[in-house]
C-alpha positions in Angstrom: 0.0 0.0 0.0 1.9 3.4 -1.0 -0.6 6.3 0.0 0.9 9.9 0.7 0.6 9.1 4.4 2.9 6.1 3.8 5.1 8.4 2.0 5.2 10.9 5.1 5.5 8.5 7.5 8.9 7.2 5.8 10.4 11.1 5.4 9.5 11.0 1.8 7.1 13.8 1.9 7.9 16.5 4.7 5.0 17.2 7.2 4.4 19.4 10.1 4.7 17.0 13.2 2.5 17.1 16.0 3.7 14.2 17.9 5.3 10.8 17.0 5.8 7.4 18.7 6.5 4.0 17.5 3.1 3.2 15.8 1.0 6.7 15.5 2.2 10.3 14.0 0.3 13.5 14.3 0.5 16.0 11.7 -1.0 19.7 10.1 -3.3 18.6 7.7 -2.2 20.9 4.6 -6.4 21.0 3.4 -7.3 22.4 7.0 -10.7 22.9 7.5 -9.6 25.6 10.4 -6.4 26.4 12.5 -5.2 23.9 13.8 -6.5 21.2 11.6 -4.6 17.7 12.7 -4.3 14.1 11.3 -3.7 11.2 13.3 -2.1 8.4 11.9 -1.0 4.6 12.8 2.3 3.7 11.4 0.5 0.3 10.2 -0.7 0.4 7.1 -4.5 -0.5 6.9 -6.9 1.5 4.2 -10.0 1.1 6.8 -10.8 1.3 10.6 -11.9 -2.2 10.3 -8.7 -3.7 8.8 -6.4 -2.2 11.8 -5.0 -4.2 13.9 -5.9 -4.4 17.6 -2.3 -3.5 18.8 -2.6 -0.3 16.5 -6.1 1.1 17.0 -5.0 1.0 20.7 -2.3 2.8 20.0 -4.1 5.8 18.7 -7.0 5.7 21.4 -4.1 6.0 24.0 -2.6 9.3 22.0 -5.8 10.9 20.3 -6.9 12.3 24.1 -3.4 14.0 24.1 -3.5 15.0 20.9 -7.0 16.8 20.7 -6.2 18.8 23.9 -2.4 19.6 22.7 -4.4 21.0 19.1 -7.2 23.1 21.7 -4.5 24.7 24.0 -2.6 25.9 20.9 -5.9 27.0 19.0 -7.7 28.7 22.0 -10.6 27.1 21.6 -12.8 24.0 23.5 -14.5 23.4 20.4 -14.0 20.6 18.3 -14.6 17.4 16.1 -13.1 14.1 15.3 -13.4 12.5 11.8 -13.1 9.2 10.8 -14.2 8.1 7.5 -14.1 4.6 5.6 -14.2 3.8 2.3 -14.9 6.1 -0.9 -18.7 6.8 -0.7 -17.7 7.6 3.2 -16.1 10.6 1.7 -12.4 8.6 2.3 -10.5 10.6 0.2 -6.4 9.1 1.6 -6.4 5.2 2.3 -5.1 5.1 4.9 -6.3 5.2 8.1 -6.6 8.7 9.6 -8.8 10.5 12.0 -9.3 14.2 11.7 -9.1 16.6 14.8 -10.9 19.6 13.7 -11.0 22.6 15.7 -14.1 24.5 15.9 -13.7 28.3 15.9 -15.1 31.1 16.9 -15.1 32.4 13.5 -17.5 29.7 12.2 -14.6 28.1 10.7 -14.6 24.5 11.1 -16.5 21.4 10.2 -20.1 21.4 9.1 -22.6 18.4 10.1 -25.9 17.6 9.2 -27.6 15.0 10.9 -30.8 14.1 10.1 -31.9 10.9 12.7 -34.6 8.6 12.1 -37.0 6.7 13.7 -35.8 3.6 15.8 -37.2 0.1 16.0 -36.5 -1.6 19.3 -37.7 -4.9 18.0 -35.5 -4.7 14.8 -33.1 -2.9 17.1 -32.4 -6.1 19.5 -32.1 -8.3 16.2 -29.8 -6.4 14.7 -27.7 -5.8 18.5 -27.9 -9.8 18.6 -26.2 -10.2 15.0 -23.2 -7.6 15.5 -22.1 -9.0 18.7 -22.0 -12.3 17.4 -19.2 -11.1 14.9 -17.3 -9.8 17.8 -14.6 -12.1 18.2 
């Protein structure tokens, strides 16, 4: 998998470094959405949340806390979103695993959501529970 991220992780392509360890690296997204704008990255290579490994998706759970307060002390602001998305039509654009942490300022800048939720079964709701967890391994 050769993605720009892999690319910046190796020192091929330069990149503003938030933080680094052994498996994640935090960086200035160069499209921000506002100041501040950072991607965090595993070092493993996986194009979806779903194909990381265990090992690595903890790895960036124990850092993206840090991280996100590290981006709002040097923004100013307690205002902000994280972005994960999978796959093409999930608006994916790099893959390569990545979550956004977008500040949100008081300028308006920032990401935009629209959320429109619908109505909820709780009979259809327990079947579907039931399935999921049985393809938790």
């Amino acid at each position: 998998m050769d993605t720009i991220f892999t690319k910046i992780i190796s020192g091929a392509i330069p990149c503003h470094k938030v933080y680094e360890d052994e498996q994640v690296l935090a960086f200035l997204d160069i499209n921000p959405i506002s100041t501040g704008h950072t991607l965090v990255i595993p070092k493993e290579a996986a194009m979806t949340l779903d194909m990381l490994s265990d090992e690595a998706g903890a790895a960036i759970g124990r850092v993206l806390p840090r991280i996100a307060r590290a981006v709002m002390a040097a923004t100013g602001t307690s205002h902000y979103n994280i972005l994960q998305n999978n796959g093409a039509v999930a608006h994916q654009a790099v893959f390569h695993v990545h979550f956004h942490i977008i500040p949100k300022m008081a300028d308006g800048s920032g990401l935009g959501v629209g959320w429109h939720p619908g109505e909820f079964d709780h009979k259809s709701g327990a079947e579907l529970a039931a399935r999921m967890a049985a393809h938790i391994e």
